[in-house]
C-alpha positions as a Markdown table, in Angstrom:
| # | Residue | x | y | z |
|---|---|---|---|---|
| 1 | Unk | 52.8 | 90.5 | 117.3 |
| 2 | Unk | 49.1 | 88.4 | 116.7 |
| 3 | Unk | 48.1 | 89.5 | 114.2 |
| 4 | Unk | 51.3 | 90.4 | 112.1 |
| 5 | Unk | 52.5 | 89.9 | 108.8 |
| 6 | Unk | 56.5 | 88.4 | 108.8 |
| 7 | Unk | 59.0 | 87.8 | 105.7 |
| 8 | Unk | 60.1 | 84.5 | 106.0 |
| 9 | Unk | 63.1 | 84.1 | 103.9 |
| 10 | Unk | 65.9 | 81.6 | 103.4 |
| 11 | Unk | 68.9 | 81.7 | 101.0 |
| 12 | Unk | 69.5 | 77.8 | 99.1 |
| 13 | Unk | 73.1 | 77.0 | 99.3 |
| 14 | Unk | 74.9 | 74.0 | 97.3 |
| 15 | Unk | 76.7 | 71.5 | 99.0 |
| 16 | Unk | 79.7 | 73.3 | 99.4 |
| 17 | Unk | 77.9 | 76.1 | 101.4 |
| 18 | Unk | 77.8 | 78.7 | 98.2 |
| 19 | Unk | 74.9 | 80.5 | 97.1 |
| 20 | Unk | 72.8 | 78.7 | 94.2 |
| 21 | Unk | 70.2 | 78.9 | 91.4 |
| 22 | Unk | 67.0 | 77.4 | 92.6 |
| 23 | Unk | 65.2 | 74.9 | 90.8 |
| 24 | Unk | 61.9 | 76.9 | 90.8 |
| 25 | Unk | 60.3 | 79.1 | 93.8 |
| 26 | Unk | 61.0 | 76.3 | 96.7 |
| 27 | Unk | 57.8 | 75.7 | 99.0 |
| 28 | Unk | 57.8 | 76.5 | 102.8 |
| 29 | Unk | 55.9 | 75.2 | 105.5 |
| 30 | Unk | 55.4 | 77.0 | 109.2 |
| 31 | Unk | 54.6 | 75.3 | 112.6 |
| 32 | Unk | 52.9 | 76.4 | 115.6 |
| 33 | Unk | 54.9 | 76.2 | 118.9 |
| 34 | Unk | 52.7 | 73.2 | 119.2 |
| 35 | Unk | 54.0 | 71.7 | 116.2 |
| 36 | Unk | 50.9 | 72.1 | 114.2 |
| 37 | Unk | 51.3 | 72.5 | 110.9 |
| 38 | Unk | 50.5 | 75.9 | 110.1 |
| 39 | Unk | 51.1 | 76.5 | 106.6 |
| 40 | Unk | 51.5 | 73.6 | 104.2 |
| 41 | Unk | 53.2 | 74.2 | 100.2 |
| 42 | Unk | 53.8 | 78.0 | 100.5 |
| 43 | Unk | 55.1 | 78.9 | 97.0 |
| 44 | Unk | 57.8 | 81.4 | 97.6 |
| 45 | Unk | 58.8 | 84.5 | 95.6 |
| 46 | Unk | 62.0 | 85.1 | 94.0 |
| 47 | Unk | 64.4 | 87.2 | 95.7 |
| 48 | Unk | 67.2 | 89.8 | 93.7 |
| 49 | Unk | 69.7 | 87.7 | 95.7 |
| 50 | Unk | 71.4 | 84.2 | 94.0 |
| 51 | Unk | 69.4 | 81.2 | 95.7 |
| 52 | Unk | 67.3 | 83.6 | 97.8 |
| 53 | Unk | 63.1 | 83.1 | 97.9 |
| 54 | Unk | 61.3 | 84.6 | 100.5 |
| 55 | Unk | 57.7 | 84.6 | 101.8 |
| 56 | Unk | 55.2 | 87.0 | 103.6 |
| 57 | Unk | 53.5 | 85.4 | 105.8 |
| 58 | Unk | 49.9 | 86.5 | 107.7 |
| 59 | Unk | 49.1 | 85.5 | 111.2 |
| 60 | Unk | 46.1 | 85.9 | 112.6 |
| 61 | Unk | 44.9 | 86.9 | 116.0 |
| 62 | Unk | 43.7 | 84.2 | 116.9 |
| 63 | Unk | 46.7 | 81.9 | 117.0 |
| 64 | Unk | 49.4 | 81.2 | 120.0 |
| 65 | Unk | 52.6 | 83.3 | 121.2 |
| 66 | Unk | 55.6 | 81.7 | 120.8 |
| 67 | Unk | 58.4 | 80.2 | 119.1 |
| 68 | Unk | 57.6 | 79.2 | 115.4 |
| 69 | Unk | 59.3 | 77.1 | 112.9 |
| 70 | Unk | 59.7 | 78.4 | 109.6 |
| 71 | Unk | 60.9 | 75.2 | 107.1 |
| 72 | Unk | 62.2 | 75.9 | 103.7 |
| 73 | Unk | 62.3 | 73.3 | 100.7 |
| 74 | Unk | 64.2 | 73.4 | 97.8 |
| 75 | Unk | 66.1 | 71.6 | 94.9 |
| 76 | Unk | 69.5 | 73.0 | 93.8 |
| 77 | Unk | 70.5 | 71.0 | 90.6 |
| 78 | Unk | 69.2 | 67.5 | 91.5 |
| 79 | Unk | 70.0 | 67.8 | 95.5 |
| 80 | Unk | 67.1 | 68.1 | 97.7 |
| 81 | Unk | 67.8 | 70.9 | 99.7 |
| 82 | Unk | 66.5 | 72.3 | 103.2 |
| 83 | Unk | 66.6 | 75.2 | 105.7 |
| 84 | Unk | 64.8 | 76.6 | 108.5 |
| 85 | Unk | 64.8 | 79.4 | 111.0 |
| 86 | Unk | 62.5 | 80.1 | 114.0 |
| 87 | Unk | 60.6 | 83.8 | 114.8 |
| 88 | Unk | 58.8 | 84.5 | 117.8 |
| 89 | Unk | 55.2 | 85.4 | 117.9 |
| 90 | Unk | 54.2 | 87.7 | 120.6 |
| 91 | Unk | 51.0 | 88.5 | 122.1 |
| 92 | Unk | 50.3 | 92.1 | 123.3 |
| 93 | Unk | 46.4 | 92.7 | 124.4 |
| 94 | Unk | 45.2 | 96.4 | 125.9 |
| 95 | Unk | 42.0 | 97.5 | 126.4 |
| 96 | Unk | 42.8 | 101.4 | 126.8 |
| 97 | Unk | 46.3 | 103.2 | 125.4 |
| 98 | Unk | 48.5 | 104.9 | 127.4 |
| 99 | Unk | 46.3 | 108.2 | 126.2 |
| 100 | Unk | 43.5 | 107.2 | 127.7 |
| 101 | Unk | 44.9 | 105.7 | 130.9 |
| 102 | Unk | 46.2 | 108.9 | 131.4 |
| 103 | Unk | 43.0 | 110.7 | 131.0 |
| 104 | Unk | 41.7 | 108.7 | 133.6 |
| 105 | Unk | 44.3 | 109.1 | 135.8 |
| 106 | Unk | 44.1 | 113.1 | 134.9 |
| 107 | Unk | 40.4 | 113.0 | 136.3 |
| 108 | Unk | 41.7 | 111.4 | 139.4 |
| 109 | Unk | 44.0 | 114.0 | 140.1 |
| 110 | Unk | 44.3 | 115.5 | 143.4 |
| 111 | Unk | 45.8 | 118.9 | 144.2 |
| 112 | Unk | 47.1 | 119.9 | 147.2 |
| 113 | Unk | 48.1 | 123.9 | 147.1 |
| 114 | Unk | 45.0 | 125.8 | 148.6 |
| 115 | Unk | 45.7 | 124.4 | 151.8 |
| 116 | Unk | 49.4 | 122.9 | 151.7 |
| 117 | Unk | 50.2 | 119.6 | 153.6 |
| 118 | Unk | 51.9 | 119.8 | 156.5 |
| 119 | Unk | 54.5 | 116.9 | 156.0 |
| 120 | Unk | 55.3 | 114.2 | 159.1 |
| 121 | Unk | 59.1 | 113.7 | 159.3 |
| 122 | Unk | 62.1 | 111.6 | 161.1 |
| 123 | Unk | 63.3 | 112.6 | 164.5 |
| 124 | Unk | 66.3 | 113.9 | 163.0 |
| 125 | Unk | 64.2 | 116.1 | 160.6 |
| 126 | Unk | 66.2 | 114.3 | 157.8 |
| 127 | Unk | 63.2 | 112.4 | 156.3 |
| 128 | Unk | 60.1 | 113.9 | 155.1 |
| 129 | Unk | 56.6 | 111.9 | 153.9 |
| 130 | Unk | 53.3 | 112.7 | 152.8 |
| 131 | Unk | 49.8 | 111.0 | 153.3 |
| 132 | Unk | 49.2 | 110.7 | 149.5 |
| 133 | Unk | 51.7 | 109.3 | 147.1 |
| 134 | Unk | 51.6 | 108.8 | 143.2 |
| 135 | Unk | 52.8 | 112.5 | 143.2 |
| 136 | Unk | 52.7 | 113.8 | 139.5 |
| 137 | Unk | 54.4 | 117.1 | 140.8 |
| 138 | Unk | 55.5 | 117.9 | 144.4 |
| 139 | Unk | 57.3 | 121.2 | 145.3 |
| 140 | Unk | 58.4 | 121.7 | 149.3 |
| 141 | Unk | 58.0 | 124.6 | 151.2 |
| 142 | Unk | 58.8 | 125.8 | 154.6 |
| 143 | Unk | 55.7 | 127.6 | 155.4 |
| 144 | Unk | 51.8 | 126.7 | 154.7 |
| 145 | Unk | 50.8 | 130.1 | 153.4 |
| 146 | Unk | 52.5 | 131.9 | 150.1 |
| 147 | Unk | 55.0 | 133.5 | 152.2 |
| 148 | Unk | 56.9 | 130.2 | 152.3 |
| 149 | Unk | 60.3 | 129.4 | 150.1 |
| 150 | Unk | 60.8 | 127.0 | 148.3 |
| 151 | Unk | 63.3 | 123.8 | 149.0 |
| 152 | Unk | 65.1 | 121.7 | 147.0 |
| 153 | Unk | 65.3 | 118.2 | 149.1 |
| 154 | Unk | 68.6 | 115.7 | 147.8 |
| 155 | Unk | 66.6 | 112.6 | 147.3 |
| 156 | Unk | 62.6 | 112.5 | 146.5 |
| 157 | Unk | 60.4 | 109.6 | 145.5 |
| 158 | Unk | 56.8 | 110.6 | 144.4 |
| 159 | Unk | 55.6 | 107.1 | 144.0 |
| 160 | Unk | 55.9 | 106.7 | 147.8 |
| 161 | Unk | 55.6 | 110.7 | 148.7 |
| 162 | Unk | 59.0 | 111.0 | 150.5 |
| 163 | Unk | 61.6 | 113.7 | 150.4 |
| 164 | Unk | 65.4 | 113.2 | 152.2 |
| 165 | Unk | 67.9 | 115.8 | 153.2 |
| 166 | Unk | 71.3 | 115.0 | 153.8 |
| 167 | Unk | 71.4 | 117.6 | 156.0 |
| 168 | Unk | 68.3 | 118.3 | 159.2 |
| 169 | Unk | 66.1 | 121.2 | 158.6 |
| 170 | Unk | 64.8 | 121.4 | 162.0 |
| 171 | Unk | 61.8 | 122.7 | 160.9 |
| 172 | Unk | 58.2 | 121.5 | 159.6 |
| 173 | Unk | 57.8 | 121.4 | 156.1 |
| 174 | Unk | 54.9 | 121.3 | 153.9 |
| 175 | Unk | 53.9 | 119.8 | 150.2 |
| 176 | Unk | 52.1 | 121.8 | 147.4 |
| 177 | Unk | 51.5 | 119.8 | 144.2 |
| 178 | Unk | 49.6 | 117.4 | 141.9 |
| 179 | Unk | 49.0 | 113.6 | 142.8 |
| 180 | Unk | 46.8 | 110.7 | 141.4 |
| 181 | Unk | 43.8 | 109.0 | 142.8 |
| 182 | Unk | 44.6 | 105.3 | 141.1 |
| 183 | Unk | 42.1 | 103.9 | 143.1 |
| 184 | Unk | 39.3 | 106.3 | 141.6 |
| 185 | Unk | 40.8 | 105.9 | 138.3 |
| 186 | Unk | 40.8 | 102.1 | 138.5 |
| 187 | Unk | 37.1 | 102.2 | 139.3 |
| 188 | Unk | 36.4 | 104.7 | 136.8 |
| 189 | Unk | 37.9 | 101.9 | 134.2 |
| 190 | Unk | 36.4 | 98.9 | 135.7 |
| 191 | Unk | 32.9 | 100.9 | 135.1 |
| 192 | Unk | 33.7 | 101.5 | 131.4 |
| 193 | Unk | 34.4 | 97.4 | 131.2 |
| 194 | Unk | 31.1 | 96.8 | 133.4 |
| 195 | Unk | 29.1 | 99.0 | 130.8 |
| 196 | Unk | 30.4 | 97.0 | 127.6 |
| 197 | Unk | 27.5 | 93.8 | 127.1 |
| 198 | Unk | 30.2 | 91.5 | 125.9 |
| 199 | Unk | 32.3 | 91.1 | 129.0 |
| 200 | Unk | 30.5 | 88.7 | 131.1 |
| 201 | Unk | 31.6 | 87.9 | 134.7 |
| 202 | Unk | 31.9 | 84.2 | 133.7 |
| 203 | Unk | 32.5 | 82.0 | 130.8 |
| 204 | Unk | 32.3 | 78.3 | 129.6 |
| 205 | Unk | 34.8 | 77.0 | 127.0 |
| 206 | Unk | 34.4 | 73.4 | 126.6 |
| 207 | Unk | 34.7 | 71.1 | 130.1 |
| 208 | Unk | 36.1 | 74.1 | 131.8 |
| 209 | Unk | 34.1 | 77.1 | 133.4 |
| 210 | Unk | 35.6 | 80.1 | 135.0 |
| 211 | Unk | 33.7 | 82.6 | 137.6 |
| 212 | Unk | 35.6 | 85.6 | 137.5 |
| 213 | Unk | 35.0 | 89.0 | 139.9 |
| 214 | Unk | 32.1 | 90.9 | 138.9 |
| 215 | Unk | 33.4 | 94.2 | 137.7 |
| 216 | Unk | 31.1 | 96.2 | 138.9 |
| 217 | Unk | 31.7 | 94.7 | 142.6 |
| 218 | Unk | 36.1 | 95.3 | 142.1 |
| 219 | Unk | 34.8 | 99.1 | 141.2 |
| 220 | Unk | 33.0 | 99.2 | 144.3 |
| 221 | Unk | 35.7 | 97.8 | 146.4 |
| 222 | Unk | 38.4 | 100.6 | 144.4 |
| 223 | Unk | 36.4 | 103.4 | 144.9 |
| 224 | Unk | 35.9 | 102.4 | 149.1 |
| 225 | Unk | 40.0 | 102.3 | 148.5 |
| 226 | Unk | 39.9 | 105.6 | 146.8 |
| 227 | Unk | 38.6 | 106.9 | 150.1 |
| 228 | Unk | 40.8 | 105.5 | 152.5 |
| 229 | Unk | 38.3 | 102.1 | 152.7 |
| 230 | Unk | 36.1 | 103.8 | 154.3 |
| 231 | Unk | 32.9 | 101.8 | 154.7 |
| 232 | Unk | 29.2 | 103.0 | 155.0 |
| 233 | Unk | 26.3 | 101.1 | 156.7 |
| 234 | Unk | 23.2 | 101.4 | 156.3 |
| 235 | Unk | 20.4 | 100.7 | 158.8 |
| 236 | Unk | 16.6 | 100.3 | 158.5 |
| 237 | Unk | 14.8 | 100.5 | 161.1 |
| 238 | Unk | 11.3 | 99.8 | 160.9 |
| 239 | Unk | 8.7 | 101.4 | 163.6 |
């Protein structure tokens, strides 16, 4: 990852291909994806293995993902000798872990037990769905009160809130369980980024200029989602 430190190492081989002594530590020189010379003259470090050096290398943050070149120069007796091998860099950039997504997503939970849903279902009372999806938790019973049982269904999806039986229940069924709001949780975040003075709806790098969504106006737009995009007008009216 950015970031990252990476051994670079290289074993020096003689001209028949067999491990040699190494005239001194060998320098080695890295490239950019963009074949920019990264690293000039490296010294390497000597390695317990015959003709191996090897050298730890620090990227930074701010440089590309990608594949790099890794060049190693040596002399084994009084033959020039050189190697390379390429690594990949990658990029990885979160704002929130998977902790504190969850979190959010745990204060945009929704339960549905005090008054069960009743589900709508196929003609052939085969196929069973709920309004909500993003189920964390879903049990099905055949009543709406705590008198029901419990039913095990053969296939469910909680993403999507849908239940199938192989075989028709020829009844009305009804959901009791935990799902997420991602809407309100979406909003929620895009609140926390709106609150932080360093993220600017726009930006100016050079020639080019970018106008991005105001965060505070996505929030607005998730949270009207949150509620089934629902609007509210407002009206003055002015006597």
């Amino acid at each position: 990852m950015v970031g990252d430190a990476v051994r670079l190492a290289y074993q020096f081989r003689d001209m028949a291909s067999v491990a040699a002594t190494l005239a001194g530590t060998g320098v080695l020189k890295v490239y950019s994806p963009q074949e920019v010379l990264m690293l000039s003259n490296g010294a390497m470090t000597v390695s317990s293995a015959k003709g191996k050096r090897y050298y730890d290398w620090q990227s930074s943050n701010a440089m590309s993902q990608g594949i790099w070149r890794a060049e190693f120069y040596g002399t084994v007796g009084s033959v020039r000798r050189y190697g390379y091998q390429q690594f990949e860099i990658r990029k990885s950039q979160y704002l929130w872990t998977a902790d504190e997504l969850q979190i959010a997503l745990d204060r945009n939970r929704i339960f549905t037990g005090e008054v069960r849903e009743r589900l709508s279902h196929s003609p052939d009372y085969k196929r069973y769905w709920s309004d909500a999806g993003n189920y964390e938790w879903a049990t099905l019973y055949n009543t709406d009160d705590s008198t029901g049982t419990s039913l095990t269904p053969t296939t469910e999806n909680l993403v999507a809130g849908e239940w199938t039986f192989d075989t028709a229940q020829e009844k009305e069924l009804y959901v009791e369980g935990h799902f997420f709001n991602i809407y309100g949780a979406a909003a929620e975040l895009l609140e926390e980024l709106a609150a932080d003075p360093n993220r600017a709806a726009s930006w100016t790098r050079g020639a080019v200029s970018q106008q991005g969504t105001d965060l505070l106006t996505l929030a607005t737009y998730y949270r009207r989602m949150a509620h089934g995009g629902r609007t509210v007008q407002q009206v003055r009216i002015y006597r």
